[in-house]
CHARMM internal coordinates of N, CA and C (Angstrom, degrees):
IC EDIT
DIST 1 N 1 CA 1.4511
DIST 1 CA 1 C 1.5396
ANGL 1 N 1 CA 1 C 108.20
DIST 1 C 2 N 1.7661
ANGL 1 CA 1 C 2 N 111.14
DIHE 1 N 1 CA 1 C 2 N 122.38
DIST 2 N 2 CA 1.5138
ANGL 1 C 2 N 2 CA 106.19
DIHE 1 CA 1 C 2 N 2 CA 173.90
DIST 2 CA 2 C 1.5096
ANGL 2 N 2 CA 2 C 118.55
DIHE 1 C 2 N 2 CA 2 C -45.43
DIST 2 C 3 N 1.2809
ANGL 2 CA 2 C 3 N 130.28
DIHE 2 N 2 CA 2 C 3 N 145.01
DIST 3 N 3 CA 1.8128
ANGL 2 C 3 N 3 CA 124.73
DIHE 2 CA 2 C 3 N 3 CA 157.05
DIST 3 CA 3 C 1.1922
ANGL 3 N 3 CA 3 C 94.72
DIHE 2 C 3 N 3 CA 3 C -93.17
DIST 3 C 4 N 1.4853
ANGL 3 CA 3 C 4 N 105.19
DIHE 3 N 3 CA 3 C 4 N 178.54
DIST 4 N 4 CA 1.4990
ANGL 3 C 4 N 4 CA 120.75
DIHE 3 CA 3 C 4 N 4 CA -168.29
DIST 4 CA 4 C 1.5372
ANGL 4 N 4 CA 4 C 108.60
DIHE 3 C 4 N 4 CA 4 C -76.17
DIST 4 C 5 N 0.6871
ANGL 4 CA 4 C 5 N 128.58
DIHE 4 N 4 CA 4 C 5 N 10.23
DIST 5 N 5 CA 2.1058
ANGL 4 C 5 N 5 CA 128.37
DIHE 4 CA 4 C 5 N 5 CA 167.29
DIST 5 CA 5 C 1.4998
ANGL 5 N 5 CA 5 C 111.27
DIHE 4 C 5 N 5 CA 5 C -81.04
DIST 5 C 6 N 1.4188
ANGL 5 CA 5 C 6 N 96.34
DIHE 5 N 5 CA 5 C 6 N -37.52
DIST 6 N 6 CA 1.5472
ANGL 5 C 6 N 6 CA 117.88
DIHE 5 CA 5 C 6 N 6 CA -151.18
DIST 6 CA 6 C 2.0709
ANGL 6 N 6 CA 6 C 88.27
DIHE 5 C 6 N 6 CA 6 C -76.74
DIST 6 C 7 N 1.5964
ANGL 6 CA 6 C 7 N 95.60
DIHE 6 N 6 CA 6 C 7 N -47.27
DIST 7 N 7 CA 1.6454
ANGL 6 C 7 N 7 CA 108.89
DIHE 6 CA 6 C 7 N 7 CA -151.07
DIST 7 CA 7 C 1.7095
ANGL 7 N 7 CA 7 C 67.81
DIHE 6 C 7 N 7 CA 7 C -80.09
DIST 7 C 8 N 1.4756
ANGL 7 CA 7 C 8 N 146.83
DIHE 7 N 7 CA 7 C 8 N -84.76
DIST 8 N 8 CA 1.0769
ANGL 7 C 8 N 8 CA 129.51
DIHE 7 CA 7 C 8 N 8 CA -176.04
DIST 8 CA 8 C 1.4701
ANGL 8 N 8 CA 8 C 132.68
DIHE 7 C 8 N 8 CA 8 C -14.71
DIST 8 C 9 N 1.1199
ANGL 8 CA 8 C 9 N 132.71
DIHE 8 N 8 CA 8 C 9 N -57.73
DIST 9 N 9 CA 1.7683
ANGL 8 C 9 N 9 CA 155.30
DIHE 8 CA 8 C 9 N 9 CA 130.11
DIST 9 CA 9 C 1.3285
ANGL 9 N 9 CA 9 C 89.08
DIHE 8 C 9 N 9 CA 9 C 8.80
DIST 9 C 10 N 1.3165
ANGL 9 CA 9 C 10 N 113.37
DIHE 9 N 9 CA 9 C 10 N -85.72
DIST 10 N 10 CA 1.6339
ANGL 9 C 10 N 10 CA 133.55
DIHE 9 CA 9 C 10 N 10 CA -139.36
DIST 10 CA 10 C 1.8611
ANGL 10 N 10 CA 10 C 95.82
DIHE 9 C 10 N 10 CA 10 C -78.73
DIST 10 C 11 N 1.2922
ANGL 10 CA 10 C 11 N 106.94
DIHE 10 N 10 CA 10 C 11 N -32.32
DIST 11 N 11 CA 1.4698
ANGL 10 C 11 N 11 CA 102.18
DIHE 10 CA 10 C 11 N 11 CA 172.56
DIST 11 CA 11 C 1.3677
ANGL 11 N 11 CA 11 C 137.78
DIHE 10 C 11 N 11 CA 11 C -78.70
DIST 11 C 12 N 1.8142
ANGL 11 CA 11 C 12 N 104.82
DIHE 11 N 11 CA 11 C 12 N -16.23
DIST 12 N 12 CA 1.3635
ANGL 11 C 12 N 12 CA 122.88
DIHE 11 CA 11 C 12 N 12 CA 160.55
DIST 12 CA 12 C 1.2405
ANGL 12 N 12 CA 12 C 118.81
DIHE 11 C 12 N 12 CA 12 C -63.47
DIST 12 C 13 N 1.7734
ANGL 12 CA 12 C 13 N 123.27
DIHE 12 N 12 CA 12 C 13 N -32.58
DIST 13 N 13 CA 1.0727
ANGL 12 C 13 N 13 CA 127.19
DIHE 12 CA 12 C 13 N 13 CA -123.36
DIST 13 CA 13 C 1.6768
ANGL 13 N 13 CA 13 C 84.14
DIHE 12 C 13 N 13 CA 13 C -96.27
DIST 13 C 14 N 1.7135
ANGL 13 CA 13 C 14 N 107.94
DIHE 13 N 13 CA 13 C 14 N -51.97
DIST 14 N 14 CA 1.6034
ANGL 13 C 14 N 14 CA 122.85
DIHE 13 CA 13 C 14 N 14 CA 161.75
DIST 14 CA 14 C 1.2289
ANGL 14 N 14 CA 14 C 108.95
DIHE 13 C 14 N 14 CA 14 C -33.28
DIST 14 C 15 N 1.4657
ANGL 14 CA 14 C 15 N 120.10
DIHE 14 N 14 CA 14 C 15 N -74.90
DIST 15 N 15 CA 1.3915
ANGL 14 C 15 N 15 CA 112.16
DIHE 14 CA 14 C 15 N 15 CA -159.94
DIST 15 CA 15 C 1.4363
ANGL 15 N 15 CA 15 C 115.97
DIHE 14 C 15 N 15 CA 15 C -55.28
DIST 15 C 16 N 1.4613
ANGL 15 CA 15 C 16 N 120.45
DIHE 15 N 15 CA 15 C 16 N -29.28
DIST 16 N 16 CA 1.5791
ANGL 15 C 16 N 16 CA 121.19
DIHE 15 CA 15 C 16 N 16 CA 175.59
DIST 16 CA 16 C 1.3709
ANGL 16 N 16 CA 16 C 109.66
DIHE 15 C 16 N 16 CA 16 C -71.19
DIST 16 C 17 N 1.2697
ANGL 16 CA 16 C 17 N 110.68
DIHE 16 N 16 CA 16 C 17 N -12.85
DIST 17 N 17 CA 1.6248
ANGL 16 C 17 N 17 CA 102.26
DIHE 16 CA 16 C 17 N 17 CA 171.56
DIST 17 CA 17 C 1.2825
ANGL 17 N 17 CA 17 C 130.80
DIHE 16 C 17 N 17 CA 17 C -82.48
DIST 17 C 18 N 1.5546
ANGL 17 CA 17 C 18 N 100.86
DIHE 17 N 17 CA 17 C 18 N -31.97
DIST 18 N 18 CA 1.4048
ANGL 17 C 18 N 18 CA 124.15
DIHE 17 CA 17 C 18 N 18 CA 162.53
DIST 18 CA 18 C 1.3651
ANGL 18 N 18 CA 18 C 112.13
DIHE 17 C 18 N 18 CA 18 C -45.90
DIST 18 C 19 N 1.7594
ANGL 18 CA 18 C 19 N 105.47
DIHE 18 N 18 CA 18 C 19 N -70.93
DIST 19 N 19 CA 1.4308
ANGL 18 C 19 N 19 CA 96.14
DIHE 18 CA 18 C 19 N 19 CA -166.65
DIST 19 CA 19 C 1.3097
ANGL 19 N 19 CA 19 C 123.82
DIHE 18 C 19 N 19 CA 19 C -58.49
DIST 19 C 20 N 1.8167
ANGL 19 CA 19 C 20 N 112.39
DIHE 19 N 19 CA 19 C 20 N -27.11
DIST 20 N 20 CA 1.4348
ANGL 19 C 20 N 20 CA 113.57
DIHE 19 CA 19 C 20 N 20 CA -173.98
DIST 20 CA 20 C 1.9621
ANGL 20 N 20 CA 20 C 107.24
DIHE 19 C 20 N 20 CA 20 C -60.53
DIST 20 C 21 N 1.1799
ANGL 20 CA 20 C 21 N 91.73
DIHE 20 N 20 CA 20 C 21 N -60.50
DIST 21 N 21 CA 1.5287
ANGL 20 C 21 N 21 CA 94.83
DIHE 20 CA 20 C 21 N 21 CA 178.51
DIST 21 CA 21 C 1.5812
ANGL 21 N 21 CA 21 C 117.54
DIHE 20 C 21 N 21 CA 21 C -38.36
DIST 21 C 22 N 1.5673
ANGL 21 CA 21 C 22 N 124.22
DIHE 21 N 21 CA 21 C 22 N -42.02
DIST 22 N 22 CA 1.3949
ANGL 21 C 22 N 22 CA 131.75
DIHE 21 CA 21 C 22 N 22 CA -175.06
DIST 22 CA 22 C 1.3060
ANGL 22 N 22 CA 22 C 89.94
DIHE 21 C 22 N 22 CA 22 C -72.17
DIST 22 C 23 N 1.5891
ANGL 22 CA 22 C 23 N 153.55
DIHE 22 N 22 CA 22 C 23 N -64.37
DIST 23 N 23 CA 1.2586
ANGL 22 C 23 N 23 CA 136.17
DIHE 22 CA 22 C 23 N 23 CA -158.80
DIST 23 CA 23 C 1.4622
ANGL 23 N 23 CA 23 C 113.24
DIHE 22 C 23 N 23 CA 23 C -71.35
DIST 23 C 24 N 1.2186
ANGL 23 CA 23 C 24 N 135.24
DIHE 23 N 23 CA 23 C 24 N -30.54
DIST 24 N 24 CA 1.1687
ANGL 23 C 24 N 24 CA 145.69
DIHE 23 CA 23 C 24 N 24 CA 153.74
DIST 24 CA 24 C 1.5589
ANGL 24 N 24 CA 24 C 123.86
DIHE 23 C 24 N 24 CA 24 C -33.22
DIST 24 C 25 N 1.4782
ANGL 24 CA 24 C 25 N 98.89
DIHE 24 N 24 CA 24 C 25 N -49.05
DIST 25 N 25 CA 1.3392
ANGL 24 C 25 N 25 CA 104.13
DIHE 24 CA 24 C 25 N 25 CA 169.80
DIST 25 CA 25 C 1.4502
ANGL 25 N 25 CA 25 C 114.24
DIHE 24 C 25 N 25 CA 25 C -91.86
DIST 25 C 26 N 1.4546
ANGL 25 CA 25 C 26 N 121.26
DIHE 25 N 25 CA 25 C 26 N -3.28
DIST 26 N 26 CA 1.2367
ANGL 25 C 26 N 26 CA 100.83
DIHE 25 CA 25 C 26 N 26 CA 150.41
DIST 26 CA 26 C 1.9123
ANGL 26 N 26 CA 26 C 143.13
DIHE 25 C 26 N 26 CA 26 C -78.72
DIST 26 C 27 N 1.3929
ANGL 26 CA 26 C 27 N 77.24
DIHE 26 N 26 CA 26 C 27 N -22.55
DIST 27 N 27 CA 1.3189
ANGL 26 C 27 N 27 CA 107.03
DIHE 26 CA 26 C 27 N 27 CA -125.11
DIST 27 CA 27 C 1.9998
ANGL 27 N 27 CA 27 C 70.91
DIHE 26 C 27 N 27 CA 27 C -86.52
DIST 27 C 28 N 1.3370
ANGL 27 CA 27 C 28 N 110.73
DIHE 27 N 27 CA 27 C 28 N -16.49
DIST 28 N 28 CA 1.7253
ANGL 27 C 28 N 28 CA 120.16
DIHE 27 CA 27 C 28 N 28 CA 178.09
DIST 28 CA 28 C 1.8624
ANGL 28 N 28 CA 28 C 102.55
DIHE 27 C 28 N 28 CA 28 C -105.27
DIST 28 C 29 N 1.2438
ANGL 28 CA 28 C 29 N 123.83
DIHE 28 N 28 CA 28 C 29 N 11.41
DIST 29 N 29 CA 1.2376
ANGL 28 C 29 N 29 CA 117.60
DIHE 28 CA 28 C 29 N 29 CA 163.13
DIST 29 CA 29 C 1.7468
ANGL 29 N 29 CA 29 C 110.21
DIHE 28 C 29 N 29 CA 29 C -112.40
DIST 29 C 30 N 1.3479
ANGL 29 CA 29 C 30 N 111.24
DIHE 29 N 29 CA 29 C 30 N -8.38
DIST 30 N 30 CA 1.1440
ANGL 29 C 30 N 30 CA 116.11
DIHE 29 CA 29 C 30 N 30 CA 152.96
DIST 30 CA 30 C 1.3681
ANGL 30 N 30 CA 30 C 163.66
DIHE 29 C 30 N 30 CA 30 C -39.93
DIST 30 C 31 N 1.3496
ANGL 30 CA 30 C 31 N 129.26
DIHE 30 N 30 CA 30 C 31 N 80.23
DIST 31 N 31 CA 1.3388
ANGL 30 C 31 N 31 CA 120.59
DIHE 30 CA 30 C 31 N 31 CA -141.96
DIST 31 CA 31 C 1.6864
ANGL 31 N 31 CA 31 C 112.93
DIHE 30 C 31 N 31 CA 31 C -56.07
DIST 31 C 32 N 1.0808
ANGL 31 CA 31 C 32 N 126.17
DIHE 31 N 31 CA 31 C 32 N 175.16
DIST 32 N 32 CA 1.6916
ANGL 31 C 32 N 32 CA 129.66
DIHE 31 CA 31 C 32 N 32 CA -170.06
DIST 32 CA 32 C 1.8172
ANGL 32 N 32 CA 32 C 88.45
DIHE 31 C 32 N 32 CA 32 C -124.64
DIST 32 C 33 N 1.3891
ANGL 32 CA 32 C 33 N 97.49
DIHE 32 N 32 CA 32 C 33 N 131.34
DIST 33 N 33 CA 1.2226
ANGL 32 C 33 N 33 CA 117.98
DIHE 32 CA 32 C 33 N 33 CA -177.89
DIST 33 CA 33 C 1.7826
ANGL 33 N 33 CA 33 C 110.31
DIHE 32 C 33 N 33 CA 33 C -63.81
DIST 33 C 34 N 1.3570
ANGL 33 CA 33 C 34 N 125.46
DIHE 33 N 33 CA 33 C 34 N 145.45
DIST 34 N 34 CA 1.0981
ANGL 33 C 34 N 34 CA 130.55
DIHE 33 CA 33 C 34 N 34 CA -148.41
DIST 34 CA 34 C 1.1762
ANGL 34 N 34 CA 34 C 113.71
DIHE 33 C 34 N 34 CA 34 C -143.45
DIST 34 C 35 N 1.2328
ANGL 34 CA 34 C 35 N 114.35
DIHE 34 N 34 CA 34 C 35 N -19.85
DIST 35 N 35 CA 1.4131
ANGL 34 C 35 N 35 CA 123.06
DIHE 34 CA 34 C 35 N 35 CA -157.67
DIST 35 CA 35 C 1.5585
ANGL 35 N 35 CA 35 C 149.90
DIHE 34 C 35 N 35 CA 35 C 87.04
DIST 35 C 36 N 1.7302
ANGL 35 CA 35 C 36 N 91.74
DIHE 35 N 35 CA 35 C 36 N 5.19
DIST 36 N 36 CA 1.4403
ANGL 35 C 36 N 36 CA 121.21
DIHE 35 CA 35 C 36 N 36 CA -179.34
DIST 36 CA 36 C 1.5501
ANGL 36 N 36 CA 36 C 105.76
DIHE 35 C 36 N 36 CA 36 C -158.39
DIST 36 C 37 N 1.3397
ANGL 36 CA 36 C 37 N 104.98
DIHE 36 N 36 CA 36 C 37 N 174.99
DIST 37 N 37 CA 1.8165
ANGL 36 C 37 N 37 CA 112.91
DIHE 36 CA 36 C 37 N 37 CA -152.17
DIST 37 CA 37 C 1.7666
ANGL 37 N 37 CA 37 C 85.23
DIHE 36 C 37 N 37 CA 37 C -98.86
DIST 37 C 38 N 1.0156
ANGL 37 CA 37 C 38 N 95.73
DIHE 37 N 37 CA 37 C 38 N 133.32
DIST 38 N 38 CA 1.5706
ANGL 37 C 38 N 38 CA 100.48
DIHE 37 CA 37 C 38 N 38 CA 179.16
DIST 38 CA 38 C 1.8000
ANGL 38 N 38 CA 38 C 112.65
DIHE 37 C 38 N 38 CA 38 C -78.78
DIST 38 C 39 N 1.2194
ANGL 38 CA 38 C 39 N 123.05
DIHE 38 N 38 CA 38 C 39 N -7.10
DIST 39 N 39 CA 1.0741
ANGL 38 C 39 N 39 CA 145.46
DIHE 38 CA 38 C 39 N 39 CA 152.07
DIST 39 CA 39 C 1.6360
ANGL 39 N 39 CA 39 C 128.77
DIHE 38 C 39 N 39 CA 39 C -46.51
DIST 39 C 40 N 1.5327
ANGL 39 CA 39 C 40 N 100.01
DIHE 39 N 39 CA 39 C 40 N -96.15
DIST 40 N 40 CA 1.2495
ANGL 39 C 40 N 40 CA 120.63
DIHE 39 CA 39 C 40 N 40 CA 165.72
DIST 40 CA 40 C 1.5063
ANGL 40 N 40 CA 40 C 122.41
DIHE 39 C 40 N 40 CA 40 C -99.58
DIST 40 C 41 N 1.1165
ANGL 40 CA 40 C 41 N 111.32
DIHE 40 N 40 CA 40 C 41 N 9.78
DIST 41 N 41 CA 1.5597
ANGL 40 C 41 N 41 CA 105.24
DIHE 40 CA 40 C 41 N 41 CA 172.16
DIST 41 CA 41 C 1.8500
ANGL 41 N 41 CA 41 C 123.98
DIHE 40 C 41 N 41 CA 41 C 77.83
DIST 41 C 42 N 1.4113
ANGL 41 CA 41 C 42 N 91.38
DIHE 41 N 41 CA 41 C 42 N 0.30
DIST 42 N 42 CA 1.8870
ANGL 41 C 42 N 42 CA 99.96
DIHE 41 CA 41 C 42 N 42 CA -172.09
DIST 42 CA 42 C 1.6314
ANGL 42 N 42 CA 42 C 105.80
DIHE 41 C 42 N 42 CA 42 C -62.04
DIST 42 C 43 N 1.1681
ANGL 42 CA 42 C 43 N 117.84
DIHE 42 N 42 CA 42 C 43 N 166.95
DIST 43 N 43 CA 1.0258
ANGL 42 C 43 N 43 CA 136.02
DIHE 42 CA 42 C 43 N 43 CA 173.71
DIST 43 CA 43 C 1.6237
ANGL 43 N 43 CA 43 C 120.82
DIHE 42 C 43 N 43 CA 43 C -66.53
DIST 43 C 44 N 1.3871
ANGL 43 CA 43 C 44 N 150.96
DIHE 43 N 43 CA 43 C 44 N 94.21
DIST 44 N 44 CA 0.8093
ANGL 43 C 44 N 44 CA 128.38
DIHE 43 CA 43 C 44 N 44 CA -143.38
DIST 44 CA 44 C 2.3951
ANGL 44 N 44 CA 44 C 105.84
DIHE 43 C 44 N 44 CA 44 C -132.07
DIST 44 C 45 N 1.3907
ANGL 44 CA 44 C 45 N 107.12
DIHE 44 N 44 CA 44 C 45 N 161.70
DIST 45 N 45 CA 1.1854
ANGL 44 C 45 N 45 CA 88.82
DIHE 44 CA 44 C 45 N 45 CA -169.38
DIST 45 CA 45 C 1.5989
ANGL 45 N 45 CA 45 C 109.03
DIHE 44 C 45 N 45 CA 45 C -87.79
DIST 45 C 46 N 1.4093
ANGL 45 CA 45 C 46 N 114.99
DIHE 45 N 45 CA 45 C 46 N -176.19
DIST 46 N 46 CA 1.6856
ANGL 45 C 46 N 46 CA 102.55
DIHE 45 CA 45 C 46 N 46 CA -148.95
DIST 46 CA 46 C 1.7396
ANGL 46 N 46 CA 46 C 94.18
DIHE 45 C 46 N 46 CA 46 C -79.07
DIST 46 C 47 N 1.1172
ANGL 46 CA 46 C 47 N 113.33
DIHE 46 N 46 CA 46 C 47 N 152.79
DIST 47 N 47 CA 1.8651
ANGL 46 C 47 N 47 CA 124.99
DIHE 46 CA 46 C 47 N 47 CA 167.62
DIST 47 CA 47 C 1.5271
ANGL 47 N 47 CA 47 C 87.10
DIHE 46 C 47 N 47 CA 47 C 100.70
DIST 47 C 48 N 1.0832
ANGL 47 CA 47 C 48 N 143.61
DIHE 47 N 47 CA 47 C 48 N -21.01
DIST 48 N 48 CA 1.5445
ANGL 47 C 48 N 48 CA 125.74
DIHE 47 CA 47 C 48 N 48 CA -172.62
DIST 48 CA 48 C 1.6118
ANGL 48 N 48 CA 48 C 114.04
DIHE 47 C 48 N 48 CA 48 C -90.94
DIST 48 C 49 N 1.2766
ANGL 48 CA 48 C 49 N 108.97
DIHE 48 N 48 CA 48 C 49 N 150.82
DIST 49 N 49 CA 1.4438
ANGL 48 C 49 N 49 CA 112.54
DIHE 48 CA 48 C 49 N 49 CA -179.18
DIST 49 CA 49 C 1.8662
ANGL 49 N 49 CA 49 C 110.87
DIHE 48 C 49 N 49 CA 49 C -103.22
DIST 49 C 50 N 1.2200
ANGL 49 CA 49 C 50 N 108.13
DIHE 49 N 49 CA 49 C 50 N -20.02
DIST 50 N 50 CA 1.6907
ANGL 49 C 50 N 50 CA 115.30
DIHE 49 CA 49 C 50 N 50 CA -151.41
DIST 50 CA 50 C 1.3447
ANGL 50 N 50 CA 50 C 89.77
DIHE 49 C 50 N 50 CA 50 C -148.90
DIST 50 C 51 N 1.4608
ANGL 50 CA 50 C 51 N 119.49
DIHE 50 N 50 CA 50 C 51 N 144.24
DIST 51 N 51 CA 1.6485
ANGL 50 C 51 N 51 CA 125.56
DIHE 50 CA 50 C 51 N 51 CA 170.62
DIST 51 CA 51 C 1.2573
ANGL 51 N 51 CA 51 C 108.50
DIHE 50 C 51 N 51 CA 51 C -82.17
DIST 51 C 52 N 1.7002
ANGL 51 CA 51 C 52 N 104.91
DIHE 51 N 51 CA 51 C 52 N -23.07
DIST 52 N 52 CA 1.9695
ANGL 51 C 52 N 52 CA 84.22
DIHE 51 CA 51 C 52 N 52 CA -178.11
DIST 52 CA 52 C 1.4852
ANGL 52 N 52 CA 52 C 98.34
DIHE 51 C 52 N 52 CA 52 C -170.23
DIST 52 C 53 N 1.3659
ANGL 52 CA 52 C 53 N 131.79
DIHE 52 N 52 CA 52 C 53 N -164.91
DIST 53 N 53 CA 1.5432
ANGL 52 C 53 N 53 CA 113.69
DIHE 52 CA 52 C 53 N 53 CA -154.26
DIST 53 CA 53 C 1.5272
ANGL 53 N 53 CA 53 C 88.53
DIHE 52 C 53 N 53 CA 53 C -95.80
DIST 53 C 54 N 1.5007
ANGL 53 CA 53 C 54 N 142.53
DIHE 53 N 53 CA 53 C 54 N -20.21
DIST 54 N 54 CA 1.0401
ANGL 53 C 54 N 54 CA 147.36
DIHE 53 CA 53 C 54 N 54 CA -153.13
DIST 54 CA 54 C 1.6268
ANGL 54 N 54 CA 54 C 98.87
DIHE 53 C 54 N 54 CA 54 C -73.12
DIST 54 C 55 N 1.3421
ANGL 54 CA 54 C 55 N 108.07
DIHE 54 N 54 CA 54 C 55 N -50.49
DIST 55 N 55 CA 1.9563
ANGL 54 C 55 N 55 CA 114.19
DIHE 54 CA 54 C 55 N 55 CA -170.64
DIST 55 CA 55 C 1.4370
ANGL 55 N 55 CA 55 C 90.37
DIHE 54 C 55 N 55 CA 55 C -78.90
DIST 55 C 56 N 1.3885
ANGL 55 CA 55 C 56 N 126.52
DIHE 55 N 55 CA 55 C 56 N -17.07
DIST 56 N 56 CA 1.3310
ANGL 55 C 56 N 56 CA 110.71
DIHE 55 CA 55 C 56 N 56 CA -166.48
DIST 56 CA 56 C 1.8657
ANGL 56 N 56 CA 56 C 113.23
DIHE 55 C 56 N 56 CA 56 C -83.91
DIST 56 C 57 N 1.5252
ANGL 56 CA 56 C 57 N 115.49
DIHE 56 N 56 CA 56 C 57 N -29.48
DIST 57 N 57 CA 0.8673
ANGL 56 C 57 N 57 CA 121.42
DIHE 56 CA 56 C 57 N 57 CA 137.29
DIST 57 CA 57 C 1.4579
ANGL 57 N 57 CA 57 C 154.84
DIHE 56 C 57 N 57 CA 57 C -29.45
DIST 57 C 58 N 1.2506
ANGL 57 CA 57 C 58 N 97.40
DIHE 57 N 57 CA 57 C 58 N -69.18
DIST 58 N 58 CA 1.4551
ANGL 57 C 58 N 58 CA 117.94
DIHE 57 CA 57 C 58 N 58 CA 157.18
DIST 58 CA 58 C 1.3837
ANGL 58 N 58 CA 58 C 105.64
DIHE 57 C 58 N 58 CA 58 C -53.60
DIST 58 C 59 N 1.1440
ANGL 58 CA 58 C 59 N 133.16
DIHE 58 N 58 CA 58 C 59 N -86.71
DIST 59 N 59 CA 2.0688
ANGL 58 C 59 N 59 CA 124.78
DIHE 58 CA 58 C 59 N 59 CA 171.25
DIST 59 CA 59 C 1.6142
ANGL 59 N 59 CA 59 C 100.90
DIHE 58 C 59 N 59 CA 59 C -18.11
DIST 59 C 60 N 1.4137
ANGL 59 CA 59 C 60 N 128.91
DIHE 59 N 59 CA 59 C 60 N -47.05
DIST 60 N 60 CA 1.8797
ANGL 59 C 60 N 60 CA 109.55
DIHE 59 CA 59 C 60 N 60 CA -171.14
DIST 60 CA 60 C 0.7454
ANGL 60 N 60 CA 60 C 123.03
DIHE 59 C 60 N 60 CA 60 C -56.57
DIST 60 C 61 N 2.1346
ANGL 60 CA 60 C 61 N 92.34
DIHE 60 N 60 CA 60 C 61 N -63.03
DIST 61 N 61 CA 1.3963
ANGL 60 C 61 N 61 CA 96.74
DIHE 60 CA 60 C 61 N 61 CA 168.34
DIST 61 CA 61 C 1.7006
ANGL 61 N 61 CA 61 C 147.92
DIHE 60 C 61 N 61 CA 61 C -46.61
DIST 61 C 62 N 1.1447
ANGL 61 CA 61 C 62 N 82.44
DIHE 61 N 61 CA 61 C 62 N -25.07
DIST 62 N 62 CA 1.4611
ANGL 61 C 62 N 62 CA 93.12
DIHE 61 CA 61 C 62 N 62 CA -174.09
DIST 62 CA 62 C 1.9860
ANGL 62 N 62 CA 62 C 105.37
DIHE 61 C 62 N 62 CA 62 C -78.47
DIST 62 C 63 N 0.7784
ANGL 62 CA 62 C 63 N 82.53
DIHE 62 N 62 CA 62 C 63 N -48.79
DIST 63 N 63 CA 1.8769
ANGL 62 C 63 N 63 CA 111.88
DIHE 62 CA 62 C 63 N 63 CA 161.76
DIST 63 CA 63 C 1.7326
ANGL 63 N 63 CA 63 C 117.92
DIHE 62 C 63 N 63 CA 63 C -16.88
DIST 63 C 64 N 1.3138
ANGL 63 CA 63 C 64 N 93.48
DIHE 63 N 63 CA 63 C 64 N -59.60
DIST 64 N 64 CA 1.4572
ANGL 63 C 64 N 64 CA 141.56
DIHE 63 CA 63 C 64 N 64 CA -156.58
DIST 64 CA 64 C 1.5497
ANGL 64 N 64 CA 64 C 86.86
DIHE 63 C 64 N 64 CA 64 C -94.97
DIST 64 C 65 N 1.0990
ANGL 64 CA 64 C 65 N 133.42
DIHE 64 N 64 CA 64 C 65 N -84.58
DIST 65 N 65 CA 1.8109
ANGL 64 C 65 N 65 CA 135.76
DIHE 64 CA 64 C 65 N 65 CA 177.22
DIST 65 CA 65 C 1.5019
ANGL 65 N 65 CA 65 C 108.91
DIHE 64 C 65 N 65 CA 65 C -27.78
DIST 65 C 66 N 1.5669
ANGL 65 CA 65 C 66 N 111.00
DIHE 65 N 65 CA 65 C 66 N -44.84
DIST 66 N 66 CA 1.7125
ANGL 65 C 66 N 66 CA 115.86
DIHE 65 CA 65 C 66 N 66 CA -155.84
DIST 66 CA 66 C 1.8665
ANGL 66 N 66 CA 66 C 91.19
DIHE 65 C 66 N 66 CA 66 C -78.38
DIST 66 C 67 N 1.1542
ANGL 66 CA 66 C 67 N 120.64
DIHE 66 N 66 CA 66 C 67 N -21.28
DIST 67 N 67 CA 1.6328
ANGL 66 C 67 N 67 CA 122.77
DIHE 66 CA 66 C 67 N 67 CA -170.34
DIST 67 CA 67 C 1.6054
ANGL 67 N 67 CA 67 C 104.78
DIHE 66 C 67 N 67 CA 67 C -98.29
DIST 67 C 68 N 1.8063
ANGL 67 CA 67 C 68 N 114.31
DIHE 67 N 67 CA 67 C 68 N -13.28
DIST 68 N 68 CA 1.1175
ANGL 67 C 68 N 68 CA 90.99
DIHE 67 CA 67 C 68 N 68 CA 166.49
DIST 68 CA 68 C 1.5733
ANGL 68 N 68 CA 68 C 123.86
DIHE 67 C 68 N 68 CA 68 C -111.00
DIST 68 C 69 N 1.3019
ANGL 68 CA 68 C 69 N 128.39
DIHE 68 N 68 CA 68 C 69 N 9.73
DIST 69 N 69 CA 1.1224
ANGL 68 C 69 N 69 CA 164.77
DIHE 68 CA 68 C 69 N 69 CA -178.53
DIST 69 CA 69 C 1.8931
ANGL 69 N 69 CA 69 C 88.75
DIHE 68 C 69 N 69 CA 69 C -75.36
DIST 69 C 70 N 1.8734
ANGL 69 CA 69 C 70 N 89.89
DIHE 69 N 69 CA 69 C 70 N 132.58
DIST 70 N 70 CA 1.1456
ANGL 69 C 70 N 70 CA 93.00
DIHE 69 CA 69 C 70 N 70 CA -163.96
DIST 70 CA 70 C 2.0828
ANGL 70 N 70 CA 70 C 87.79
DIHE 69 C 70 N 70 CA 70 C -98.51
DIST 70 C 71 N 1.2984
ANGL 70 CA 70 C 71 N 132.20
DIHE 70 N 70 CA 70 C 71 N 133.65
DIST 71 N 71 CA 1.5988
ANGL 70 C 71 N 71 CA 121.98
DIHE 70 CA 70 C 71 N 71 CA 151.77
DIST 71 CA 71 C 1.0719
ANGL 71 N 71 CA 71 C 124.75
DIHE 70 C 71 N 71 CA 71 C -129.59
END
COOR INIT
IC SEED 1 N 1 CA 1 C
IC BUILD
C-alpha cells in the first residue's frame, strides 16, 4: 500500500504534466512577433507582439469568439 510520499510523488508528477502541456499549448497559440501589433496594426519595437495589454486583450478575445463561432 502507497504512504503518503509515494501518493504525494505521484501527484506532483501529474500536476507537472499538466502544467507542461497547458504552456505548450499556449505558448503554440501564440502569435510570433512581427513588428506590428496584431491588433491595431501600430508600429511596434522588435520582440513585442501587442503595444499594450488593452489590444492584447482584444486579439484573445476576439481569438476566443472566432473558435467559438459555428461556420
Amino acid at each position: 500500500m502507497p504512504d503518503t510520499a509515494d501518493i504525494a510523488a505521484e501527484r506532483e508528477q501529474i500536476d507537472t504534466a499538466l502544467a507542461i502541456e497547458a504552456a505548450r499549448k499556449r505558448s503554440a497559440s501564440s502569435p510570433v512577433p512581427c513588428g506590428r501589433c496584431y491588433n491595431c496594426d501600430e508600429f511596434l519595437a522588435e520582440g513585442l507582439t501587442f503595444c499594450n495589454a488593452d489590444c492584447r486583450d482584444d486579439w484573445q478575445l476576439r481569438k476566443r469568439m472566432q473558435g467559438m463561432s459555428i461556420t
